[in-house]
TILOGU-441684 format. One record per residue (C-alpha): residue number from 1; y, z, x. Coordinates in Angstrom, 2 decimals, decimal comma. Example, Ala and Ser with C-alpha at 12.3 -4.5 7.8 and 13.67 -1.06 7.14 Angstrom:
REM residues 2
{pt 1; {-4,50; 7,80; 12,30}}
{pt 2; {-1,06; 7,14; 13,67}}
END
This chain:
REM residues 424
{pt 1; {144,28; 134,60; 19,50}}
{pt 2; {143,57; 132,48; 22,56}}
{pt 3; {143,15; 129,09; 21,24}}
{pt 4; {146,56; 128,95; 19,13}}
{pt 5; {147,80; 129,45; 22,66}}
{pt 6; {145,77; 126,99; 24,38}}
{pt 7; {146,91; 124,39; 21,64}}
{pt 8; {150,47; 125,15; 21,35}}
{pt 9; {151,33; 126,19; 25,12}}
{pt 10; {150,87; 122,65; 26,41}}
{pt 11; {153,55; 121,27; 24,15}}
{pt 12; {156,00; 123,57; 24,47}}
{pt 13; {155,66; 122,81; 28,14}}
{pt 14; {155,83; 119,28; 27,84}}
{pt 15; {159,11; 119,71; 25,67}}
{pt 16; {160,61; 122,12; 27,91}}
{pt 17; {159,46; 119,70; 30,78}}
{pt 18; {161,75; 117,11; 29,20}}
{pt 19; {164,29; 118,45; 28,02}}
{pt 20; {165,00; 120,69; 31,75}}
{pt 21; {164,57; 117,57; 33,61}}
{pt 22; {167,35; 115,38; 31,36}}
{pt 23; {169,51; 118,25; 31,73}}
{pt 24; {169,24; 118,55; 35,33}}
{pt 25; {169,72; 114,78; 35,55}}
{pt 26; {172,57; 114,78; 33,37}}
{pt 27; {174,37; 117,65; 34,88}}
{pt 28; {174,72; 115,81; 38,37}}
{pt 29; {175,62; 112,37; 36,67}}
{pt 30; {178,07; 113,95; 34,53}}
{pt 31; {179,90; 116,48; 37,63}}
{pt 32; {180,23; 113,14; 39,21}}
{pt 33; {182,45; 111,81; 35,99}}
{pt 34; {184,39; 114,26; 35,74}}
{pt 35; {185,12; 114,34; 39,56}}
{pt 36; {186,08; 110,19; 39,69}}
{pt 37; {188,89; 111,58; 37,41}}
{pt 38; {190,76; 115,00; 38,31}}
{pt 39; {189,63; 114,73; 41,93}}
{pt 40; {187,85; 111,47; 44,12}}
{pt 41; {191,10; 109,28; 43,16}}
{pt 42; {193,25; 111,50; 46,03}}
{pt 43; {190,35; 112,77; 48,63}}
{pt 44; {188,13; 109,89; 48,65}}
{pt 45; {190,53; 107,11; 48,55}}
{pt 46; {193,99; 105,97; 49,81}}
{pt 47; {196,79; 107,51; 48,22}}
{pt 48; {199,64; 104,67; 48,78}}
{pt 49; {198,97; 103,35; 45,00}}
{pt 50; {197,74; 106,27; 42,71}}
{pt 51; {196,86; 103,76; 39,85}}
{pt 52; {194,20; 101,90; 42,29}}
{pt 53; {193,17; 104,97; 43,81}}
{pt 54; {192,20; 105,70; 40,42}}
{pt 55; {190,87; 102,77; 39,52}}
{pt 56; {188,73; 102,32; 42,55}}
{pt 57; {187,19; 105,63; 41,85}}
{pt 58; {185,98; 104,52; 38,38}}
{pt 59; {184,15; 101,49; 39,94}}
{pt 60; {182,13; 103,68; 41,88}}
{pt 61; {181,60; 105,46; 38,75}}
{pt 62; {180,18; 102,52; 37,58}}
{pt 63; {177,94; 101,73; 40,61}}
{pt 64; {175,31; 103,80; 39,62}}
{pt 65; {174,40; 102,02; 36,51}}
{pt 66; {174,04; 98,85; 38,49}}
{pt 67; {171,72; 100,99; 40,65}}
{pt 68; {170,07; 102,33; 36,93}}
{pt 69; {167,65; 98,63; 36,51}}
{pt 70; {166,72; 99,13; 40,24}}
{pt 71; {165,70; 102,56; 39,87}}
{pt 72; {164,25; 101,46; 36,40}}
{pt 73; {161,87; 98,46; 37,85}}
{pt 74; {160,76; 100,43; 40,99}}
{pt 75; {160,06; 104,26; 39,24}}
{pt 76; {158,76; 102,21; 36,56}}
{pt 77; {156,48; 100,51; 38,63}}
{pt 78; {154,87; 103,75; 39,66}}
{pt 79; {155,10; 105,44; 36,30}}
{pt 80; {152,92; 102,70; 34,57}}
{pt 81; {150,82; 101,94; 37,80}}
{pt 82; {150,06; 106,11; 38,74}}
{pt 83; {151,56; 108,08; 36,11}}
{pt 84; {154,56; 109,92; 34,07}}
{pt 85; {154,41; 113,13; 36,04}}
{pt 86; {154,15; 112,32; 39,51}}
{pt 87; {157,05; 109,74; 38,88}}
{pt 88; {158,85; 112,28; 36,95}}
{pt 89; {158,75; 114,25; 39,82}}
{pt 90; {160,12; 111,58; 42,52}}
{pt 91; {162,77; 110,43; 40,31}}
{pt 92; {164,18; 114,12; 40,25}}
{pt 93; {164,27; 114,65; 44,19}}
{pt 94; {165,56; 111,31; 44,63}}
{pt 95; {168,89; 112,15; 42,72}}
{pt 96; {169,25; 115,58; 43,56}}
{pt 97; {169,58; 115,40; 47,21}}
{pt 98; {172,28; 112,44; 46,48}}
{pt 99; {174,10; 115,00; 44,38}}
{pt 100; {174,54; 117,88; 46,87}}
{pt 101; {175,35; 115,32; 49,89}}
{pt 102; {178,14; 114,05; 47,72}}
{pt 103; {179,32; 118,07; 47,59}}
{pt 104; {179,41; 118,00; 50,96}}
{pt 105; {180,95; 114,73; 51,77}}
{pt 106; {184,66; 114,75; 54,30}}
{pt 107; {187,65; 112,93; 52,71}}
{pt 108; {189,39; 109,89; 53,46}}
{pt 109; {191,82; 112,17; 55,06}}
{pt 110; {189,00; 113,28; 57,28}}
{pt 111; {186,60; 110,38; 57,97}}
{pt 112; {188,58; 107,30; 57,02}}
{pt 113; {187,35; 104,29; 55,15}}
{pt 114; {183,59; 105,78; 55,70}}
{pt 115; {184,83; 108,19; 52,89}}
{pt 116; {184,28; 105,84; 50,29}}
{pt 117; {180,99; 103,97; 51,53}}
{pt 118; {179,07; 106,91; 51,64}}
{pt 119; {180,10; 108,00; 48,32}}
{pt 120; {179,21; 104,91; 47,15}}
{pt 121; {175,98; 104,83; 48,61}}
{pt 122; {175,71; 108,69; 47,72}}
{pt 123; {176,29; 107,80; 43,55}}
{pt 124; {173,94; 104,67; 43,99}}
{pt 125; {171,43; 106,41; 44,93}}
{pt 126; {172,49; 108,91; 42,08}}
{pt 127; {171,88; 105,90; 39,36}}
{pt 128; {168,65; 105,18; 41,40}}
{pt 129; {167,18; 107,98; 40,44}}
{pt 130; {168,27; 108,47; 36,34}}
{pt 131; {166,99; 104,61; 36,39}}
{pt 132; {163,39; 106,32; 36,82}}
{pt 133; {163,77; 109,79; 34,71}}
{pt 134; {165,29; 108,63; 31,55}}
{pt 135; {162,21; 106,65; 30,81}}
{pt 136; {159,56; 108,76; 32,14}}
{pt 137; {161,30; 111,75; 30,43}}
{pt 138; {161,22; 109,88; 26,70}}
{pt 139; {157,29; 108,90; 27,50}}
{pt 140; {156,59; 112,84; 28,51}}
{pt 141; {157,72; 113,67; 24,89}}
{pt 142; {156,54; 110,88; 22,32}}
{pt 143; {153,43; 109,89; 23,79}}
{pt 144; {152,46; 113,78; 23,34}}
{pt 145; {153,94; 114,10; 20,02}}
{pt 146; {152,28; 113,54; 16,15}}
{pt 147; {152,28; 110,10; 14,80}}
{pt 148; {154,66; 111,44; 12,04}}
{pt 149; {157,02; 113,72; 14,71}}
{pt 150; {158,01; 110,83; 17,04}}
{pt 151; {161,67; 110,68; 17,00}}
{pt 152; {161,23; 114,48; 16,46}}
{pt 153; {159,88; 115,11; 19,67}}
{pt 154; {161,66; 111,94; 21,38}}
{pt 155; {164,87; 113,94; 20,70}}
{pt 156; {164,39; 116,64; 23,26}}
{pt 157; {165,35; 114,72; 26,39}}
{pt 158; {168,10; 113,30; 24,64}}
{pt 159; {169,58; 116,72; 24,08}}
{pt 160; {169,71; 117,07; 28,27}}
{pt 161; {172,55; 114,87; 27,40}}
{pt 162; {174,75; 117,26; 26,08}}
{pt 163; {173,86; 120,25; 27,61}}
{pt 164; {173,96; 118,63; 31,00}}
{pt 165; {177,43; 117,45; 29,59}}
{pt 166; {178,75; 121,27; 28,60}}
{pt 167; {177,38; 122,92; 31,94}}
{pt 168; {179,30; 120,08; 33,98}}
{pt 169; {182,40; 120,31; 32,07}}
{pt 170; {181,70; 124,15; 31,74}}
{pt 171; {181,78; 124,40; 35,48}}
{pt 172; {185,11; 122,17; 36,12}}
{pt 173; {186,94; 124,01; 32,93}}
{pt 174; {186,05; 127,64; 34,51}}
{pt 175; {187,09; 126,29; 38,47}}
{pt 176; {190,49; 125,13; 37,38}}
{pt 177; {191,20; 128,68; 35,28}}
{pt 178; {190,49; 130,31; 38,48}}
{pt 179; {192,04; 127,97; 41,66}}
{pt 180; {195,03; 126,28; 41,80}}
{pt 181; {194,95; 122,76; 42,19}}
{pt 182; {194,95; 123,12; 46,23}}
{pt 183; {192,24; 125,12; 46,06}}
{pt 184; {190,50; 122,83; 43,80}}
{pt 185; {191,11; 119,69; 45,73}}
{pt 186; {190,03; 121,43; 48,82}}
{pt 187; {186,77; 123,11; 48,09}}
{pt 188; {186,46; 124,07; 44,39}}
{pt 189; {184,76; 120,70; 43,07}}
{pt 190; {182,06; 120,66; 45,40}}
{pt 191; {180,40; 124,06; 44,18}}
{pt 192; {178,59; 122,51; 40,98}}
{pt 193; {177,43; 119,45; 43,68}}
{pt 194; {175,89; 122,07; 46,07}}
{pt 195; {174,68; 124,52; 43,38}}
{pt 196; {172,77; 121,54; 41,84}}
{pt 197; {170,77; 122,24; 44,19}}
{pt 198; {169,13; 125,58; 42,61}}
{pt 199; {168,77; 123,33; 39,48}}
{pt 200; {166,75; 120,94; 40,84}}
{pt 201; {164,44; 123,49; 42,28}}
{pt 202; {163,91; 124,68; 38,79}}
{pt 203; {163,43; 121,14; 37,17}}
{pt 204; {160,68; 120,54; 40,31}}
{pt 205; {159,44; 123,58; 39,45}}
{pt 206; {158,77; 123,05; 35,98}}
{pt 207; {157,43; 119,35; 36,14}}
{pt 208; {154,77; 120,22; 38,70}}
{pt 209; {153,10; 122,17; 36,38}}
{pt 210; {153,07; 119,29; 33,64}}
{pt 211; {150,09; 117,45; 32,70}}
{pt 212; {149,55; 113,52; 32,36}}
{pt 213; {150,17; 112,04; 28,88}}
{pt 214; {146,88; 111,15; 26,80}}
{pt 215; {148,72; 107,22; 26,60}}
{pt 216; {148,44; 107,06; 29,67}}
{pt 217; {144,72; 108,27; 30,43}}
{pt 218; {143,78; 105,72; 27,65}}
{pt 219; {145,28; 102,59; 29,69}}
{pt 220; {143,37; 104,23; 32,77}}
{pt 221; {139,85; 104,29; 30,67}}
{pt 222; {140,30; 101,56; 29,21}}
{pt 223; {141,96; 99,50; 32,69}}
{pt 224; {144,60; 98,01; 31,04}}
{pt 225; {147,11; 99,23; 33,89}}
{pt 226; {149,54; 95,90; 34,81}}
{pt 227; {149,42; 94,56; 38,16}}
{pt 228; {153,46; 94,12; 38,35}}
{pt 229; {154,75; 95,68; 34,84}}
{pt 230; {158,22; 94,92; 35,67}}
{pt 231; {157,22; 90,35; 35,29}}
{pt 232; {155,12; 91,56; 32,55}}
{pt 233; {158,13; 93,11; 30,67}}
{pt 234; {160,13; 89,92; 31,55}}
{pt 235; {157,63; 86,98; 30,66}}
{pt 236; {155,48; 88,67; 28,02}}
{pt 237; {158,03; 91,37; 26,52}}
{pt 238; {161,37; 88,75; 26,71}}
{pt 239; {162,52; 88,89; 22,87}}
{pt 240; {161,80; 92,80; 23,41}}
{pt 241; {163,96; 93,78; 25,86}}
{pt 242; {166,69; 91,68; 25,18}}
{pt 243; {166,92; 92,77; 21,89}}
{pt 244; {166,27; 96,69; 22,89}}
{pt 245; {169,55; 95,99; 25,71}}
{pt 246; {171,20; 94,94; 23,43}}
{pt 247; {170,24; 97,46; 20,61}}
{pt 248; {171,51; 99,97; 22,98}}
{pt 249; {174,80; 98,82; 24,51}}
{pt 250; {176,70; 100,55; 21,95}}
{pt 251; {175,46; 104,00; 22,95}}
{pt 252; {176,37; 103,69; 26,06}}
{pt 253; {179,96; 102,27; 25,58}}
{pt 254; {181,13; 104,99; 22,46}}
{pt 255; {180,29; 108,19; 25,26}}
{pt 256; {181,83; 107,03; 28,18}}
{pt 257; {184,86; 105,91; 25,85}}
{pt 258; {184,73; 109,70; 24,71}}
{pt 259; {184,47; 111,01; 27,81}}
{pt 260; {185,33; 109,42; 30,91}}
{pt 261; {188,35; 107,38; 29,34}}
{pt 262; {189,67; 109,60; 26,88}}
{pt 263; {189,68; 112,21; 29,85}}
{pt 264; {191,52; 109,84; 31,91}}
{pt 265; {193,89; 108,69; 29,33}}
{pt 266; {194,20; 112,26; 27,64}}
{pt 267; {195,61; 114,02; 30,74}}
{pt 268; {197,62; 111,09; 32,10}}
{pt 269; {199,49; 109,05; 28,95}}
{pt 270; {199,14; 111,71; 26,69}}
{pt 271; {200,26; 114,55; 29,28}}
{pt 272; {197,68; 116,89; 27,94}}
{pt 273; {196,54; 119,63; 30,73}}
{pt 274; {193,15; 119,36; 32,26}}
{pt 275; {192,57; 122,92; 31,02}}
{pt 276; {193,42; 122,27; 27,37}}
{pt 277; {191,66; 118,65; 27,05}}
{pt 278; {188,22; 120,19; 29,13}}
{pt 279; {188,07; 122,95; 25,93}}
{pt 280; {188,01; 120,18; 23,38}}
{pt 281; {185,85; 117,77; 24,89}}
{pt 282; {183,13; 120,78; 25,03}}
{pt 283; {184,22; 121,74; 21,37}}
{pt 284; {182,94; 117,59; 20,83}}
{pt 285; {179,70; 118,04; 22,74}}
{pt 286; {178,57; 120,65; 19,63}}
{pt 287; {178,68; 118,11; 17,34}}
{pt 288; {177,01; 115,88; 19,85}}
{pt 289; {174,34; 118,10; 20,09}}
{pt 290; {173,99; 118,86; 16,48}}
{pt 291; {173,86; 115,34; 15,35}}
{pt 292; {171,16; 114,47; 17,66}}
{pt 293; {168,01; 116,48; 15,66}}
{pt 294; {169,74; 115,60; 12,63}}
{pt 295; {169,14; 111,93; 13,57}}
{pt 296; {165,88; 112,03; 14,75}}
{pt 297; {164,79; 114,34; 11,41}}
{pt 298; {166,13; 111,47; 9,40}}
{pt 299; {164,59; 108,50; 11,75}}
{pt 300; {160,95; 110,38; 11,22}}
{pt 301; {162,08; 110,36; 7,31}}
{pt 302; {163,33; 107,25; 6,81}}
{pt 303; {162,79; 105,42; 9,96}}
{pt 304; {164,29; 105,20; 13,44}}
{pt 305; {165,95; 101,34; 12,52}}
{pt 306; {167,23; 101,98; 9,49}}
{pt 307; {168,94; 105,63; 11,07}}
{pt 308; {170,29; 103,53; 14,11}}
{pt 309; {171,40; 100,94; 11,43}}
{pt 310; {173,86; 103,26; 9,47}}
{pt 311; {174,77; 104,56; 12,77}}
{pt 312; {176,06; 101,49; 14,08}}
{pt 313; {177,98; 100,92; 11,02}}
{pt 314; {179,72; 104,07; 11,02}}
{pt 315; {180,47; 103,33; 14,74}}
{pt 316; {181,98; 99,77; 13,38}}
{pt 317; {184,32; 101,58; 11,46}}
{pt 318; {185,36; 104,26; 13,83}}
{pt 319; {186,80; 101,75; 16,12}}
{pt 320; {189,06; 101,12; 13,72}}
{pt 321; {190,75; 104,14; 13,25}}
{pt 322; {190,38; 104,74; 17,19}}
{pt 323; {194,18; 104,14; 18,43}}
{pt 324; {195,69; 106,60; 15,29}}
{pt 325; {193,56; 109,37; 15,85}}
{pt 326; {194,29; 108,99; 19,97}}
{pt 327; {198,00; 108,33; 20,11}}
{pt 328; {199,00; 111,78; 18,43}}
{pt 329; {199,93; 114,41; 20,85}}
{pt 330; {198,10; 117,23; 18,05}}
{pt 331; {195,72; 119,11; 20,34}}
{pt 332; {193,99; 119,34; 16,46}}
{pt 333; {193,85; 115,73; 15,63}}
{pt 334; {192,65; 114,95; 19,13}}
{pt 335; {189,74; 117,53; 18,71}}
{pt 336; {188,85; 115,81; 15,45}}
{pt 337; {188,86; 112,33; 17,04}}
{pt 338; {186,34; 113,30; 20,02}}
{pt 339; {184,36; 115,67; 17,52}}
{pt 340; {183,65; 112,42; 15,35}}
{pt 341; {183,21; 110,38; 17,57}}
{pt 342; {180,46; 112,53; 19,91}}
{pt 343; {178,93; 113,39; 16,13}}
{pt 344; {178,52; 109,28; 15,70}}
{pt 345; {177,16; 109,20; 19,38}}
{pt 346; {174,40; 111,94; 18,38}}
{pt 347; {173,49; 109,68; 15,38}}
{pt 348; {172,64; 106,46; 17,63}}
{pt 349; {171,65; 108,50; 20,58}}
{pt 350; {169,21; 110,98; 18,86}}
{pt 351; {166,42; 107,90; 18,01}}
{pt 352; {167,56; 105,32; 20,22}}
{pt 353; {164,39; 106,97; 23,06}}
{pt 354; {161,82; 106,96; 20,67}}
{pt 355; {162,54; 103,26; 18,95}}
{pt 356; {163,03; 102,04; 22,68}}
{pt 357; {159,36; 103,65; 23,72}}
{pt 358; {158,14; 102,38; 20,15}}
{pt 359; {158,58; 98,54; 21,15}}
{pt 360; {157,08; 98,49; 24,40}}
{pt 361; {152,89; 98,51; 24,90}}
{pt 362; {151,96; 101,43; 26,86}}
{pt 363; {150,81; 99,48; 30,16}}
{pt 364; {154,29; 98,75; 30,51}}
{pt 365; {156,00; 101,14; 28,96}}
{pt 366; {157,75; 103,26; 31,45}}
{pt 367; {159,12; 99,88; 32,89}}
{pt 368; {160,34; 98,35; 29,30}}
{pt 369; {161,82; 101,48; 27,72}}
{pt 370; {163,82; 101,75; 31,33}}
{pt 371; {164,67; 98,30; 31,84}}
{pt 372; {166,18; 98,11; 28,24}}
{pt 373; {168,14; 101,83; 28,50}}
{pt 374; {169,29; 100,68; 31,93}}
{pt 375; {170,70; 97,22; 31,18}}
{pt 376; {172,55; 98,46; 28,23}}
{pt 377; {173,98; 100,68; 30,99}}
{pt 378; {175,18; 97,82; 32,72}}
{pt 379; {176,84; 96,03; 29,90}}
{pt 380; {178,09; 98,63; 27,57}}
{pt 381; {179,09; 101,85; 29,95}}
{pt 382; {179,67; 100,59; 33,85}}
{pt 383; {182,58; 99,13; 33,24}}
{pt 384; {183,91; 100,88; 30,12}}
{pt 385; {186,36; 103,70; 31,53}}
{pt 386; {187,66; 100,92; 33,95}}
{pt 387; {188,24; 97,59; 30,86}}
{pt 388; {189,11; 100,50; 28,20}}
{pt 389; {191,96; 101,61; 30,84}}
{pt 390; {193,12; 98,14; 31,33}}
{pt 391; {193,64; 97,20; 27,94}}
{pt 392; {195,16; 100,43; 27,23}}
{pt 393; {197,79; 99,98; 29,64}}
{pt 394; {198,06; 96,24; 29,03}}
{pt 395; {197,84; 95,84; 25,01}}
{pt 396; {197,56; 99,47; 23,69}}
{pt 397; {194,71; 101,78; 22,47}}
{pt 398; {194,47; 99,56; 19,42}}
{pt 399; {192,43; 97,05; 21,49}}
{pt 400; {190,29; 99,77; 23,11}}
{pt 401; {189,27; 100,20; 19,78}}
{pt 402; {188,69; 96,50; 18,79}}
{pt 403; {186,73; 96,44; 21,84}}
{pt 404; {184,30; 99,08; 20,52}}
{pt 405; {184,07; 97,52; 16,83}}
{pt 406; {182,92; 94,42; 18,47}}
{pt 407; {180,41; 95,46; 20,76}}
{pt 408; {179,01; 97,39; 17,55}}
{pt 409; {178,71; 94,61; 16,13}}
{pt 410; {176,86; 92,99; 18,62}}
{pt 411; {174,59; 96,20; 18,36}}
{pt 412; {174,14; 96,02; 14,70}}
{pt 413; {172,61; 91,92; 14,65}}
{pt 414; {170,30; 93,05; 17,66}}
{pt 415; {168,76; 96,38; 15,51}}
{pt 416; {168,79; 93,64; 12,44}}
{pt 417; {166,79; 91,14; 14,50}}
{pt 418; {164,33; 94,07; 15,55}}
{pt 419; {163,43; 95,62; 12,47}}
{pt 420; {159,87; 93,91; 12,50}}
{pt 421; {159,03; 94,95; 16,23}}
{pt 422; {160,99; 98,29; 16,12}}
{pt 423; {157,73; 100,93; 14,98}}
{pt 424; {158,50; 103,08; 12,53}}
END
């Protein structure tokens, strides 16, 4: 009876490991979206043009994946030069103290212009520290996992994603059913910031008792460890990590069209309440989270380019459709448009880890898979709620659609042009 345990215990660890530590990660990065919507625009900025206010609060939404690359090269850095865990570990307790400070942070009301600077610096150092966990988290999983379970097991950090995503949304849906909107603005958003807090302790808790991956202690034996993996990735990896940026940017830009801007544009142009639109954005994260092991059964099945392939595709024709399914005021219609669209996020989201970890050699690694999750950041999510917005106002939801079809397609000749390096 012992050994089955001794076998099977470490795994489940690992997993658990992974998928805690995404969640945690996600939670405070998501509490943070939600927040640049219903609340920063009036207490963090000034409230003489609502419409900037608002906007200005969505580019500091979108700091933090400028800060992602940094956080990417530098945890990177560590986790191919001393290790997955220990970096694992610094990467968590760099964002979670960012998180709670933000909770506790004085309005413009109180403190001025010095409102907005140190939330700025606050959510950088937010995107500096999912720069270095995504990655590491990913590693933790496949390089533990079977040859013939690697999208399998690459698909439990990616379901941090939306848990982290219903337990943020969770928390703002169950605050505004039980303050007023005084109440709220006052001191109701900060509790998930500060009760973070108890999260991270768990997370920390968890990864300290991880051990080091066996890819890993192979590049140690056999001192293969790069001297600066971040020029490495860059001079001897270029063809890889453009394509793998680019093979991503569509992930990024469908969720933060599904969440952030449909939020924005749901409870402002379409007049639904915050209340009502919270329920059926949670409803969507279901099918989120249900596509996501679909996906990565399929990618071990068939293989994780050809799933991401179809994917993309479907997402192609989604965009289409985007400004009929989003115009209606039909709280049932509206459910079905952010249901299909989170299920098509699961689809691309659930393998994207694994084929990302796949393309990179494991002396770099850490620093490839991050640099390549990261950049997509940068060019398909930081400025998403804040371009989607502006075309919406200026040319209609039609175009915010368009904009989405093309960047798919963008996606889809990059997955094409990687189907020889992308391991299956």
């Amino acid at each position: 009876m012992s050994q089955p345990e001794t076998k099977t215990n470490p795994v489940r660890r690992i997993l658990m490991a992974s998928l805690i530590g995404t969640t945690i990660e996600f939670f405070d990065f998501y509490i943070f979206a939600t927040a640049a919507v219903l609340v920063f625009p009036t207490l963090f900025f000034s409230a003489a043009d609502p419409t900037s206010a608002t906007l200005e609060s969505l580019a500091t939404f979108a700091l933090a994946f400028f800060a992602r690359p940094l956080g990417a090269a530098l945890f990177g850095h560590f986790g191919d030069r001393k290790g997955r865990k220990a970096t694992l570990v610094a990467a968590l307790m760099t964002m979670g103290p960012c998180t709670v400070a933000i909770g506790l942070l004085p309005g413009y009301a109180s403190i001025g212009i010095a409102a907005p600077i140190l939330l700025a610096l606050f959510r950088f150092g937010q995107g500096l520290g999912l720069g270095g966990e995504w990655g590491g988290a990913v590693l933790l999983a496949t390089e533990n996992a079977p040859a013939n379970k690697k999208a399998w097991y690459g698909m439990f950090p990616q379901l941090g994603a939306p848990i982290g995503f219903l337990l943020s949304t969770g928390s703002f849906f169950i605050l505004s059913k039980t303050m007023d909107d005084t109440t709220f603005i006052q001191y109701g958003w900060r509790i998930p910031f500060i009760a973070s807090a108890l999260l991270v302790w768990l997370g920390l808790y968890v990864r300290l008792k991880i051990e080091e991956t066996p890819d890993f202690l192979k590049v140690i034996d056999q001192n293969e460890r790069s001297a600066i993996p971040v020029a490495d990735v860059f001079l001897k990896h270029t063809k890889v990590i453009v394509l793998g940026t680019l093979a991503t940017i569509t992930t990024f830009l469908l969720f933060y069209l599904m969440t952030v801007f449909t939020l924005s544009w749901g409870t402002s142009a379409l007049h639904y309440p915050k209340s009502t639109f919270l329920i059926i954005q949670m409803i969507s994260m279901l099918f989120f989270g249900l596509a996501i092991p679909l996906s990565a059964k399929l990618a071990d099945r068939y293989g994780r380019n050809k799933m991401l392939v179809v994917a993309t595709i479907c997402i192609m024709l989604f965009g289409l459709v985007f400004s009929s399914l989003f115009t209606t005021g039909s709280v049932m219609i509206t459910g079905v448009f952010l249901s299909l669209g989170m299920f098509l996020m699961g689809l691309t989201y659930g393998p994207i880890g694994t084929a990302l970890a796949g393309i990179f050699p494991a002396a770099v690694r850490y620093t490839g898979a991050s640099l390549a999750f990261t950049l997509a950041g940068i060019l398909g999510a930081s400025l998403t709620p804040y371009l989607a917005t502006t075309l919406a106002h200026n040319y209609g939801l039609s175009y915010v659609g368009y904009y989405l079809t093309i960047v798919s397609g963008l996606t889809l000749l990059a997955l094409l042009g990687a189907k020889k390096i992308m391991k299956e």
